[in-house]
Every structure is written in structure tokens, then in C-alpha cells.
N, C-alpha and C positions, 0 to 999 in steps of 0.2 A: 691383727695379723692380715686379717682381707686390706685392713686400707695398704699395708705397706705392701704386699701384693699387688695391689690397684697403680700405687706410684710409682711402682719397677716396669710395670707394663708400659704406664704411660712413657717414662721415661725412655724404656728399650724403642716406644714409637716414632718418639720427635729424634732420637737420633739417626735412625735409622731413615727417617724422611729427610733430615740435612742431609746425609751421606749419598743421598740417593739426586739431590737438587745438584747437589757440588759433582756427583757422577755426571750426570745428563748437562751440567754448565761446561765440564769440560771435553766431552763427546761432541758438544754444536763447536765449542772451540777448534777441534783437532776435522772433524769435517769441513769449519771454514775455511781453515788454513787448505788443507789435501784441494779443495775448489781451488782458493784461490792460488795454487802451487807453491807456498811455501814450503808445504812439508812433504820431503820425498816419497815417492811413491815405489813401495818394495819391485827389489828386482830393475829399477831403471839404470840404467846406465850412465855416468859421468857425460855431463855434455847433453844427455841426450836430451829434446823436446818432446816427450808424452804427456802436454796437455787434451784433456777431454773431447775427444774426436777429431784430433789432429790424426789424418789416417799417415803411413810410413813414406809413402813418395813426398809428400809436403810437407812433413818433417824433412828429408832429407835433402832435397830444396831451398826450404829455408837455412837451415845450417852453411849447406855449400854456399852459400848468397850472401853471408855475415862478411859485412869487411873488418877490415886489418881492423883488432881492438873491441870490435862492436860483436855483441851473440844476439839472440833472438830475444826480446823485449818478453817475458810473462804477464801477468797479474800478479803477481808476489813483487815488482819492481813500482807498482801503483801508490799513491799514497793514498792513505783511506781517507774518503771524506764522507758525508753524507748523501750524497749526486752518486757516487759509486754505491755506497750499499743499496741503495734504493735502485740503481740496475739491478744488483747482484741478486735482488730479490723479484726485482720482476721478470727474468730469462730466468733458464734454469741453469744454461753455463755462461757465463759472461765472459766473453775474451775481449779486454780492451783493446792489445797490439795485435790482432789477428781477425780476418774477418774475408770471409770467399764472395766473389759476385763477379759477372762479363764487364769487366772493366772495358774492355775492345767490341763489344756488342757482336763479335764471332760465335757467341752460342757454346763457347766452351769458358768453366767456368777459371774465375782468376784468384790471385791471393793477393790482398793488401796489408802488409807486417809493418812493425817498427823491431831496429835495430838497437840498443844500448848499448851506450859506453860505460866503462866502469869509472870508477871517481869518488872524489865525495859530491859531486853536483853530474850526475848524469844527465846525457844530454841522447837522443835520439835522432836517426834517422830511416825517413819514412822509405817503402820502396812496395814496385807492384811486381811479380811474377805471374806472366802469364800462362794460360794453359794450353798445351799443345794438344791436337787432335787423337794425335795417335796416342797421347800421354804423355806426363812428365809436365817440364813446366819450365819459360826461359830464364837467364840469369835476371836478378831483379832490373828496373829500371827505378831509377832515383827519384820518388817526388817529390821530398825535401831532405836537408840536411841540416845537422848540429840544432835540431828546435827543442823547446821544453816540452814536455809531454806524460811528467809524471801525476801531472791530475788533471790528465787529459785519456782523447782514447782514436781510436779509427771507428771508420765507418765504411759504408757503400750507399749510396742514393741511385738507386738503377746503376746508369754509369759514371756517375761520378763519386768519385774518393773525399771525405769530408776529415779533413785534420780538427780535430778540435783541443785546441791547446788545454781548455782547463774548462769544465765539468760544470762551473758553477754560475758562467756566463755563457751569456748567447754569441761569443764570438770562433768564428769557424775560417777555415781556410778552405775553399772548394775547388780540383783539379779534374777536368776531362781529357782523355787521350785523344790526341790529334793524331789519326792513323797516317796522312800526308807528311806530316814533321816529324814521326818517328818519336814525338816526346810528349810531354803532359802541360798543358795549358792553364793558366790561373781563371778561373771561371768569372770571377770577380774584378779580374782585373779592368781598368778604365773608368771602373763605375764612379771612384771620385770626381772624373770629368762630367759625368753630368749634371743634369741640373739639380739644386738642392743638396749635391753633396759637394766637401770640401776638397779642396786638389790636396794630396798627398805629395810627402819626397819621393821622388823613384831613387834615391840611395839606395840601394842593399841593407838592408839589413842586417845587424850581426846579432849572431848565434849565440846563445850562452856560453859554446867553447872558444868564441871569439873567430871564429870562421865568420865570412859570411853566408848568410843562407840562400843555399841555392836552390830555386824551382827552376825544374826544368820541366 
């Protein structure tokens, strides 16, 4: 009688401890997702951007700034790799298409976003909104167009904007604002003319949507 006693216990233990492993497995699941925005968050609104400390003006900014086709790039539009989770895990929010810094060295701060298209092969474009004194922020400026970007992410280096197309190599695209020209400048550019590096085509580029890509 005690043994079979003894074996209902154990037994009520080790289920109750799988049930409890598969609770807690799917609790980290459903907080990963709500991080990285795939799973909606109660009460938002269609359309709306309420990523993790996006405050309401830069939310509503970025929205107006979406061109014809394109919405505002998330983390739920990322493809996972290894290089990502290993951000995800050392910030506490990781925004890969979104990131604030004086891109204009004006001392008010700016917004660097990417744009997506819908598709089966999305294709992004990058852009900066600056911030105005009084508040608010202008309509974006373009600093690139139609690039790949989903195992990729943004950045800020002081003031320059770092496109990095994919996560898992050291290849970057670097742009400074040229407050005289009104546009953005390839940081990099010319450096195949020197010495020990090789001359490049200056061709344009095309874009994965077959556009070419434009820096401006």
C-alpha cells in the first residue's frame, strides 16, 4: 500500500514538473514574440507603431513619412539568425529599423527608420527624420532606397548612420549629413581610389526591387 502510495506521488511529481517546464517554455516564447512585435499588443490599434519606447510624436512621424506601398520596418519583419539573438540578448529592447541620435550635430535629437515593402522578397528603404527645436520632426530624408535589410539593421556612430546590410559580416554602408548640400554623403566613398584598394564600377547599383539604389 505505502509503495503504491510512494508511486502516485512520484508520479503526480514528474507531471506536474513537465507541465510546469512546457508552461515556463511557452511564457519565454510568447514574451519573445510581444519583444520582438510579432504578437499584438492589447488595445493597439491597426496600423498603429507601439514598439517599446517609441514615444507618440515619433510614432506619428514615422507613419506620416511611409511612402506609397512601404510602413515602418519592425523586429517581427527580421529574419532570425544567431548575430540577432545575441543583440536581442545583450540590450534590453533591440530595435533593429529604428534608432534616435544628432544626425545634424544641432543638439536636438533625430530618427534613423527603415521603410518595408510588402512582397514575398521585401525590400527596404532607409530614411532620417530630423528633430525640430520646437518639436516634432521633418518629413524624412532618403538615405537609401530598394536595399536588402532583413538580416540586417540601423545604427548611429555619433553622427553617422551605419546601414548594415546583414549581421553576420563586417560589411557596412556609412552616411554623414552634409548640412551645405542639403543631403547625405557616402562616407566611404573614393576609398577604392586609394592606394591598396581596388577601383570599383561607379554603376549604380540595383536594388533587389530592381530599382537602382539611390544614395543621396
Amino acid at each position: 500500500m505505502k509503495r503504491a502510495i510512494l508511486i502516485l506521488i512520484l508520479t503526480a511529481a514528474t507531471v506536474w514538473a513537465a507541465a510546469a517546464a512546457m508552461g515556463l517554455r511557452t511564457l519565454g516564447h510568447l514574451v519573445k514574440q510581444t519583444r520582438n512585435g510579432a504578437a499584438p499588443r492589447p488595445g493597439s490599434a491597426p496600423g498603429q507603431d507601439d514598439r517599446p519606447g517609441l514615444r507618440e510624436p515619433e510614432s506619428a512621424a514615422i507613419q506620416k513619412g511611409a511612402p506609397a506601398g512601404y510602413r515602418p520596418a519592425t523586429a517581427a519583419d527580421c529574419e532570425e539568425t544567431q548575430e540577432r539573438e545575441d543583440l536581442e540578448n545583450l540590450y534590453v529592447t533591440y530595435e533593429p529599423y529604428f534608432v534616435r541620435g544628432d544626425v545634424n550635430s544641432d543638439g536636438v535629437l533625430d530618427l534613423a527608420v527603415a521603410y518595408v515593402s510588402g512582397g514575398e522578397t521585401p525590400v527596404y528603404d532607409v530614411a532620417v527624420l530630423f528633430g525640430k527645436r520646437g518639436g516634432g520632426f521633418s518629413d524624412p530624408m532618403f538615405v537609401e532606397r530598394g536595399t536588402a535589410l532583413a538580416f540586417g539593421d540601423l545604427s548611429i556612430d555619433r553622427s553617422i548612420v551605419v546601414v548594415t546590410p546583414d549581421l553576420s559580416t563586417e560589411v557596412t554602408r556609412r552616411y554623414r549629413y552634409n548640412a551645405k548640400q542639403g543631403s547625405f554623403e557616402d562616407v566611404d566613398a573614393g576609398l577604392e581610389e586609394r592606394p591598396g584598394r581596388e577601383r570599383q564600377d561607379d554603376a549604380p547599383e540595383e536594388a533587389p526591387d530592381h530599382r537602382l539604389r539611390t544614395r543621396t
